[in-house]
C-alpha positions, 0 to 999 in steps of 0.5 A: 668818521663815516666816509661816503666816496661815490665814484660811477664804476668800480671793478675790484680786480682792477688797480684803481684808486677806489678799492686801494683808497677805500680799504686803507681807510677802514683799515684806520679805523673809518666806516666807509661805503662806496657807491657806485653804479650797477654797470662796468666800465663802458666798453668804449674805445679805452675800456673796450678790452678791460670790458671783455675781461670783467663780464656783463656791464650790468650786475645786480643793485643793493649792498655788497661786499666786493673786495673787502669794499663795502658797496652800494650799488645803485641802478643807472638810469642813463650814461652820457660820456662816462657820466651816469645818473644814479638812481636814488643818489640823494635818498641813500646818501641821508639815510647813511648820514655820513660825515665826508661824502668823496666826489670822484671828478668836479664835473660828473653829476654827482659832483652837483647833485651832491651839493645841491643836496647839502645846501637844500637840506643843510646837510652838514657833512663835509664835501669833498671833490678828488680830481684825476683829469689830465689834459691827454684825455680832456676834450679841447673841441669846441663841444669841450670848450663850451661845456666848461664854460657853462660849468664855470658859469652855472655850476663853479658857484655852487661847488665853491660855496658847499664843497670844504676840500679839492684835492688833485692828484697831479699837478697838471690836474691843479691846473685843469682844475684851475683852468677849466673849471675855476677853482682857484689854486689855492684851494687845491691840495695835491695827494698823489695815487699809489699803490699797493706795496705789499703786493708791488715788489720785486720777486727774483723767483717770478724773474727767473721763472717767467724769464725761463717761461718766455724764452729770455736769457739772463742777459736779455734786456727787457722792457716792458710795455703792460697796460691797455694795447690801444692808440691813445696809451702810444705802444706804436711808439715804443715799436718806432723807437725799438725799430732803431735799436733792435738791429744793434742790440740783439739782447734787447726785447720789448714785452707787450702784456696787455689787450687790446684792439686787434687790427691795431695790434696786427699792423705792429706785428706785420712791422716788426716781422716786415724788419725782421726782428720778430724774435726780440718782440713778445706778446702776451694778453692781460693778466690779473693785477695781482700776477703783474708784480711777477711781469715787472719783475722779470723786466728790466725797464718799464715803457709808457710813451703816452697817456697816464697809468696806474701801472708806472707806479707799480712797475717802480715798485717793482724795482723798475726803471721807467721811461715816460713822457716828459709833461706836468703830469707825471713828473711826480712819478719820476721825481726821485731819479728813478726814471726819465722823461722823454719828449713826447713824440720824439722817437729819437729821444725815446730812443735814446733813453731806452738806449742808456738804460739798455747799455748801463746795468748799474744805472738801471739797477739805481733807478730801480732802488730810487723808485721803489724808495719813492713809493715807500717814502710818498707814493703807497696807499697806507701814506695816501689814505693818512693824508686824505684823512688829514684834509677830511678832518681839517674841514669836518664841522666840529659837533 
């Protein structure tokens, strides 16, 4: 099958979906693009330090080869909210006749111009929208509510009746689907993310030598926050919650590895130093995506408080125990007893699981096995990419 996925920005250094997905595809065999726009990711208040890190937003247009993806890069006209009008969207797509063209999101441009374009040219390729959103990042203002009460009124018609396949990647993402934008239940199918395993796995050199590195001892207890060090990813939380264990436990340490925004960084700093535990507290900035196995390696249990992230799954892959929020949307990733569920903004039940996996060393080293079992059994690239190919052909029209 030739296989069009259209997502507005792609950054192969990164651990997304759109390079992992789009080359395990052609590994099976499928001739597969990815348009994209010719800008990075918006230095918002998310992407801010992820755009510092990768350079100018705006790179060339045309045909490329970026991380072993076939790109095409198309010029941005605008960009509202992440949203961004690609120029030629339409000329490209039937000029590669493609058999499945990938949506990424219901509710971007793409996700109507895209059909538009099926019904009035009828196009026979099958039509495929890939959901990520997560309530934590939907808007709930009024702004929001009206937005989707227009796309369920104007656009929802149109995507039921062009669109074969909507696959969610959470369940909570089943229900926003569902909810906001109406696409019934029963025409959603859920194919989890994942991640590389192959790259993703525990390294007891890398241990042993960034524990060496960092000045942690062998009996340390490490947990690890790895990601974006802004407000919305929840980072406080983790330093609250360490605040009522550190004075107890000398051999805990909590690891930040990440960029971020500096003031917001500071004020956790001056508190930790204010309680006198700044010498069980490390921070480091970014490192590439490929060096984190390294990281997750040398922890011992991994630490998300709030919003969602690639980065639990790897860590799991890791061996690593993780400690997330408690909600619909991440119980995929602790579904097979590798971790735990805390609740959300309750600093003492945080607290609390970081202090059951701090005392018992074989539970964490149980966890661990259970989470890497959980990525090679379901949650791997290699076994999502089957998947997808399964709900591309169920719907590909017969020629």
């Amino acid at each position: 099958m030739k296989i069009i996925i259209i997502s507005y920005y792609y950054e192969p250094r990164l651990g997304y979906q759109e390079p992992n997905l789009t080359r395990e595809l052609a590994k099976l065999g499928h001739d597969v693009y990815l348009i994209t726009s010719n800008k990075r990711y918006p230095p918002g208040i998310s992407h801010k330090s992820l755009s510092l890190s990768i350079g100018e937003r705006t790179v060339k247009e045309g045909f490329f080869v970026e991380g072993k993806v076939k790109v095409i890069r198309l010029k941005s006209i605008f960009e509202i909210f992440s949203r961004t009008w690609l120029k030629n969207l339409e000329k490209t797509l039937i000029e590669l006749k493609p058999d499945v063209v990938v949506v990424n999101s219901v509710t971007r441009f793409s996700s109507f111009r895209v059909p538009f374009l099926k019904w009035r040219k009828k196009l026979d390729f099958t039509l495929v929208y890939d959901e990520h959103m997560v309530y934590s990042v939907v808007r709930q203002n009024l702004l929001g509510k009206i937005f989707y009460f227009l796309f369920r009124l104007i656009v929802r018609p149109l995507l039921l009746s062009q669109g074969n396949v909507f696959i969610a990647v959470t369940e909570e993402t089943k229900v926003f689907m569902n909810r906001e934008c109406g696409i019934p239940l029963s025409s959603i199918e859920l194919v989890p993310l994942g991640v590389n395993q192959h790259l993703f796995k525990y390294d007891e050199l890398s241990r042993k030598q960034l524990r060496s590195q960092y000045g942690i001892s062998q009996e340390d207890v490490v947990f690890i926050y790895a990601g974006k060090i802004i407000a919305g990813k929840g980072p406080h939380l983790l330093i609250d919650a360490g605040l009522k264990l550190l004075g107890k436990h000398k051999d805990l340490k909590l690891f930040f590895l990440g960029n971020g925004n500096e003031e917001y960084i500071n004020k956790m700093k001056n508190k930790v130093e204010k309680n006198g535990f700044g010498t069980q507290i490390i921070w480091d900035g970014a490192v590439n995506n490929k060096e984190l196995y390294k990281y997750y390696s040398a922890a011992d249990v991994g630490v998300w408080p709030l919003q969602e992230s690639m980065t639990m799954l790897e860590a799991a892959s890791c061996n690593l125990p993780i400690i997330v929020r408690d909600t619909l949307s991440l119980a995929d990733r602790i579904s097979n007893g590798n971790g735990f569920g805390y609740k959300e903004g309750n600093m003492e039940d945080l607290a609390k699981c970081m202090g059951i996996c701090l005392i018992d060393k074989e539970l964490r080293k149980k966890m661990g096995a259970k989470g890497r079992e959980l990525i090679e059994k379901r949650m791997n690239w290699e076994v999502i990419a089957k998947e997808y190919v399964k709900h591309y052909s169920k719907a590909t029209p017969k020629s």
